[in-house]
C-alpha positions as CSV (number, residue, x, y, z in Angstrom):
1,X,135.3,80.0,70.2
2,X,132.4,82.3,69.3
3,X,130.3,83.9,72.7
4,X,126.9,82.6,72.2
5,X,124.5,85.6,72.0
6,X,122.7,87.0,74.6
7,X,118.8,86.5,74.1
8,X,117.9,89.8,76.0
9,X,120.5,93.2,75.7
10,X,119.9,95.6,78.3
11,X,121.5,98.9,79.6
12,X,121.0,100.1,83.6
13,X,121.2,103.5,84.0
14,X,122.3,105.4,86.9
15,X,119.2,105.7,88.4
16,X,119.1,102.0,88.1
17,X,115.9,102.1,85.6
18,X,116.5,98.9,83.1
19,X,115.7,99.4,79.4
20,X,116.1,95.5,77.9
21,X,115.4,94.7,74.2
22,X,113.8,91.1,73.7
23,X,112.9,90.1,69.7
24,X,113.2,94.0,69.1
25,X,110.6,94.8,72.1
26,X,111.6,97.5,74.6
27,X,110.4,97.0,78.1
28,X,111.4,99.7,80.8
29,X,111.6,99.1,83.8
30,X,112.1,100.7,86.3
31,X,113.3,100.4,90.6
32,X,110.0,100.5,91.9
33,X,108.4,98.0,89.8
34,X,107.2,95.4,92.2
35,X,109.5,92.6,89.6
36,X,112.3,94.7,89.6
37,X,114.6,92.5,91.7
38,X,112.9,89.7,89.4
39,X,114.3,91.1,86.6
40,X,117.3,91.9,87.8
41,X,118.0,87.9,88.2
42,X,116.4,86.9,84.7
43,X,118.3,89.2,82.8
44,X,122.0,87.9,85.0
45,X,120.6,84.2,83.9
46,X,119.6,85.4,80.4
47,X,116.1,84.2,80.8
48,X,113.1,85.5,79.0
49,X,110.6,83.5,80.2
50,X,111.7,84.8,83.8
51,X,112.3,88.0,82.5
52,X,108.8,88.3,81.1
53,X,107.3,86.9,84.4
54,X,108.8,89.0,86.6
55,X,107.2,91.9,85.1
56,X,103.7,90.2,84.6
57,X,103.0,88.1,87.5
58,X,104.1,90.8,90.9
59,X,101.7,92.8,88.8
60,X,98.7,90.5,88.5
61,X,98.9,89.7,92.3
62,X,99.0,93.5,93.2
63,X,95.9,93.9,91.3
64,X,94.3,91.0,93.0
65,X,94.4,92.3,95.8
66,X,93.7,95.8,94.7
67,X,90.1,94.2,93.6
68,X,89.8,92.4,96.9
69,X,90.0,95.4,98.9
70,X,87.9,97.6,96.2
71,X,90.6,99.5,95.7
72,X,90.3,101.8,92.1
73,X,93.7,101.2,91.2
74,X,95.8,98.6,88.8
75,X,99.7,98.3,87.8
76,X,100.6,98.4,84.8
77,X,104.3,98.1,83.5
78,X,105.6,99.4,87.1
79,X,102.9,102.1,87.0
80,X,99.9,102.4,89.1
81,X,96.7,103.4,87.1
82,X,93.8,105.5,88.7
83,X,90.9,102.7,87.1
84,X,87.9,105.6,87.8
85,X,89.7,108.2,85.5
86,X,92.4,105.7,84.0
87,X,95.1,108.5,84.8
88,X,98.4,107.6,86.2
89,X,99.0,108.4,89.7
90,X,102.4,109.3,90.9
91,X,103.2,110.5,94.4
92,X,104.8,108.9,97.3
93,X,101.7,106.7,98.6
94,X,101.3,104.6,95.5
95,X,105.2,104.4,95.5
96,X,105.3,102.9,99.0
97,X,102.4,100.7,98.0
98,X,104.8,98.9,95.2
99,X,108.1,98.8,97.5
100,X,105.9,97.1,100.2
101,X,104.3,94.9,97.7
102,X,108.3,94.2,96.0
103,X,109.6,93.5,100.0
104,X,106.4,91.2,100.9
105,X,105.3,93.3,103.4
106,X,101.6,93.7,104.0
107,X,100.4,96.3,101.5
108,X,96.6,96.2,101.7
109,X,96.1,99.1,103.9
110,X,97.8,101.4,102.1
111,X,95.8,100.1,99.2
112,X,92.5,101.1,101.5
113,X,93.9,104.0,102.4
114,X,94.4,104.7,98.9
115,X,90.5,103.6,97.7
116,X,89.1,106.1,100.8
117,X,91.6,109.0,99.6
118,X,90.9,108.8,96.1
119,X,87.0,109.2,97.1
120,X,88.1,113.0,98.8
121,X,86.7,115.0,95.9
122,X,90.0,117.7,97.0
123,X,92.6,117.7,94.3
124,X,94.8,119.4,97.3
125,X,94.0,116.4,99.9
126,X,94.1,113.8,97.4
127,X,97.9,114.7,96.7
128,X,99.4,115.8,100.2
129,X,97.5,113.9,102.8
130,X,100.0,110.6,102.9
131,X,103.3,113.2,102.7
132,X,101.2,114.9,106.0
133,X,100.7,112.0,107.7
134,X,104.5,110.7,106.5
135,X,105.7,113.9,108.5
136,X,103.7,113.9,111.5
137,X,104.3,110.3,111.9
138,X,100.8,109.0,112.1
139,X,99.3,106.0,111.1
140,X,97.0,104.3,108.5
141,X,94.1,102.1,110.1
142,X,94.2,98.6,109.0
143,X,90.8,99.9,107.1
144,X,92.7,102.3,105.4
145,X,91.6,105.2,107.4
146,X,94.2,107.3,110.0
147,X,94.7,108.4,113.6
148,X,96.0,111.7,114.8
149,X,95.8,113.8,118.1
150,X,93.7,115.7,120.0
151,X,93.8,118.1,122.9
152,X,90.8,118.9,124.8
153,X,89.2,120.3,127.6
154,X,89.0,118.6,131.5
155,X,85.6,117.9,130.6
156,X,86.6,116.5,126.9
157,X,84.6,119.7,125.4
158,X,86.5,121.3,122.8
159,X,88.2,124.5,123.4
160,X,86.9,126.6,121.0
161,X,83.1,126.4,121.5
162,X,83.2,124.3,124.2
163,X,80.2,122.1,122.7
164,X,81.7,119.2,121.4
165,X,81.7,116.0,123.6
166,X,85.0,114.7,123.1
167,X,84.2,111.3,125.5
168,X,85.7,107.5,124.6
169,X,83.4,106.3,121.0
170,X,81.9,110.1,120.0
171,X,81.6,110.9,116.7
172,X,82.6,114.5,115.8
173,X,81.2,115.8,112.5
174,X,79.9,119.2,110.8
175,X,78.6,119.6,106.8
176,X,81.5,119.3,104.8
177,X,80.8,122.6,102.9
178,X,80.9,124.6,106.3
179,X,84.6,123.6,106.7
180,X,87.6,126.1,105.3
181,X,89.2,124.3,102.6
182,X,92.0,127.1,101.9
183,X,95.0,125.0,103.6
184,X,97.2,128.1,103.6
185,X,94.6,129.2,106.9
186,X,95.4,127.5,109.4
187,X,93.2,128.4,112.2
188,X,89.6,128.3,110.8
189,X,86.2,126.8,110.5
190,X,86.3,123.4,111.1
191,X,87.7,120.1,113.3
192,X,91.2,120.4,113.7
193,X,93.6,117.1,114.1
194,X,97.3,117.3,114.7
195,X,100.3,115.7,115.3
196,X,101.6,115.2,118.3
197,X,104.2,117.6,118.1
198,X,100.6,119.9,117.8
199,X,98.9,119.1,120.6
200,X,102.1,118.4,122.9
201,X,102.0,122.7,122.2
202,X,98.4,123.6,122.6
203,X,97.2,124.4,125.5
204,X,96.2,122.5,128.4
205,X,94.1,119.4,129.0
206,X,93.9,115.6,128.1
207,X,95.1,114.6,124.7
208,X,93.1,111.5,122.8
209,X,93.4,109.9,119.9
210,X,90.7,110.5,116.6
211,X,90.1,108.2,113.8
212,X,89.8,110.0,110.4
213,X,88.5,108.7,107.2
214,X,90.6,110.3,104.3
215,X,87.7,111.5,102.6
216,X,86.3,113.3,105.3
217,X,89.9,115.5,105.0
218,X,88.8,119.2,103.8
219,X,92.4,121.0,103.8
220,X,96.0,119.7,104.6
221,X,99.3,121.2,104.1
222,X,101.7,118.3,104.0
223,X,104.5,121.1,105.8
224,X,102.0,122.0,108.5
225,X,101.2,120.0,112.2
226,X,97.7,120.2,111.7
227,X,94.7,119.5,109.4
228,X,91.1,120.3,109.0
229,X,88.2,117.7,108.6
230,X,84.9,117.6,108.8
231,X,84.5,114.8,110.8
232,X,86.2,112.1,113.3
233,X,85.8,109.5,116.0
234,X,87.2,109.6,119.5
235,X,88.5,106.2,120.0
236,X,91.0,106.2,123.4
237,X,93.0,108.3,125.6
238,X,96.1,109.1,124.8
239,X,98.6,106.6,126.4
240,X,101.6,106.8,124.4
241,X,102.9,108.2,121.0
242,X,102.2,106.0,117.9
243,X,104.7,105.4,115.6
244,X,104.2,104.9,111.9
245,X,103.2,101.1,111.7
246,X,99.9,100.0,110.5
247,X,97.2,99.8,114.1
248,X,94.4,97.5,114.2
249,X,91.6,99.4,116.0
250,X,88.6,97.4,117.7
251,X,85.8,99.7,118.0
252,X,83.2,97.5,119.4
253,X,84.3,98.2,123.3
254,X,85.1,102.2,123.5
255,X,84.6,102.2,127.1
256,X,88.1,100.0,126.8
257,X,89.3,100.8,123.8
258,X,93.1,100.2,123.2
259,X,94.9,100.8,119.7
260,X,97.5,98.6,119.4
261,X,100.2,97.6,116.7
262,X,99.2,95.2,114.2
263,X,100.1,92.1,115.2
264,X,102.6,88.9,113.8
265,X,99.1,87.1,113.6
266,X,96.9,89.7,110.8
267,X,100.7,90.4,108.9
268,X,100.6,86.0,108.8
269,X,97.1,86.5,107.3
270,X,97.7,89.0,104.8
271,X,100.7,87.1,103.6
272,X,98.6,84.0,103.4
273,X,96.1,85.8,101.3
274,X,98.8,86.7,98.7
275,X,100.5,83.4,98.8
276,X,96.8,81.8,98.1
277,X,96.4,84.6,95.0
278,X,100.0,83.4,93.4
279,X,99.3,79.5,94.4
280,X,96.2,80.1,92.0
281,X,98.1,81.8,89.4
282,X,100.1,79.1,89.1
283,X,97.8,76.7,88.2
284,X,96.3,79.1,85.2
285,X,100.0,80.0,84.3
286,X,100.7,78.5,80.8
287,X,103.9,76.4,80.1
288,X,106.5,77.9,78.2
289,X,107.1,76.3,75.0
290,X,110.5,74.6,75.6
């Protein structure tokens, strides 16, 4: 008895990238596409259809939500596309943003994390900050921004100039073009935020926690314990060291301000979200012709 033809031939290579022919179409792709487990199954059942929407539709919801967080970013064929410059972006950030997106966990702050970094006009910061932050441990905001540590003074001046209030909800900024942007010097002009290995080994005094938008970020040398930014927000005492989960951070009562992990509750609500975006794409989903 004859074997009945396969309707897709595929090779897996030893990295584990896929390269399947369909009606004499390549598609690559490879393990961090957010369908690759998808595929995997479609091409064990011999299944276009599934085959074809397991690299289409993880896609389409990852770029729904990329527009719902304004986010300048979309996927296309497992890669993720700058939208302002329409360059390809690879680094380690948007390759953690597809393996969340692939294991369903909640993904949108790296996306916002991702939107606020891509608006640091620092080729340097735009590239290193995430493998920084992945080294010190610290972590991304649920609005996409990141906290780090500071040491300060008894009084909460800093100990440099001893002019900067340093208190619970102040705002610590300087122009951005007075701040040394060569991240091979590490002590210079500028606000200084560390990890916690840093400021465990500097000096004396309490130790707080800062919020830091990305773009605010003037020099970072993903090797290094420190960085240099322009600006920052005191936001609570430090308590504890953080690990490197997403923290929800409510800054409408700094007098009792607490950072906290984020919760079972806002990882429901971002799942919800996404199951709402791929309930809708269902309903426009075409039938396949049987």
């Amino acid at each position: 008895m004859a074997t009945k033809k396969r309707s897709i031939s595929f090779v897996i290579s030893r990295s584990k990238v896929i390269n399947a022919t369909i009606e004499g179409q390549t598609h690559v792709v490879p393990p961090e596409h957010p369908g690759y487990n998808a595929a995997l199954d479609a091409l064990k059942n011999d299944n276009v259809d599934e085959f074809r929407t397991a690299l289409e539709h993880n896609e389409i919801v990852l770029n729904k939500v990329a527009e719902i967080v304004k986010c300048p970013l979309k996927i296309v064929n497992g890669t993720v596309i700058n939208t302002v410059t329409n360059q390809p972006l690879h680094n380690y950030l948007t390759k953690k943003i597809v393996q969340f997106q692939r294991e369903g966990q909640d993904f949108q702050p790296l996306l916002k994390f991702l939107g606020n970094v891509q608006n640091n006009p620092s080729f340097s910061v735009v590239n290193n900050l995430y493998d920084f932050l992945s080294h010190g441990n610290l972590p991304i905001t649920n609005d996409g921004c990141f906290l780090g540590y500071k040491r300060v003074n008894e009084d909460y001046k800093d100990h440099y100039s001893q002019t900067f209030d340093h208190s619970i909800g102040a705002t610590i900024e300087m122009p951005r073009n007075l701040v040394d942007d060569n991240n091979r010097q590490l002590c210079s002009v500028g606000f200084h935020v560390g990890t916690i290995n840093y400021v465990n080994n500097f000096k004396n005094g309490p130790r707080v926690l800062v919020k830091v938008d990305p773009a605010d970020v003037v020099a970072v040398d993903a090797r290094e314990e420190k960085l240099r930014t322009c600006s920052y927000k005191v936001i609570a005492h430090y308590t504890h060291d953080l690990d490197i989960s997403v923290y929800l951070v409510d800054e409408t009562k700094p007098e009792r301000q607490r950072v906290k992990a984020k919760t079972t509750h806002h990882k429901e609500k971002a799942k919800k979200t996404i199951k709402t975006i791929k309930k809708n794409l269902k309903k426009t989903k075409p039938k396949a012709k049987k």
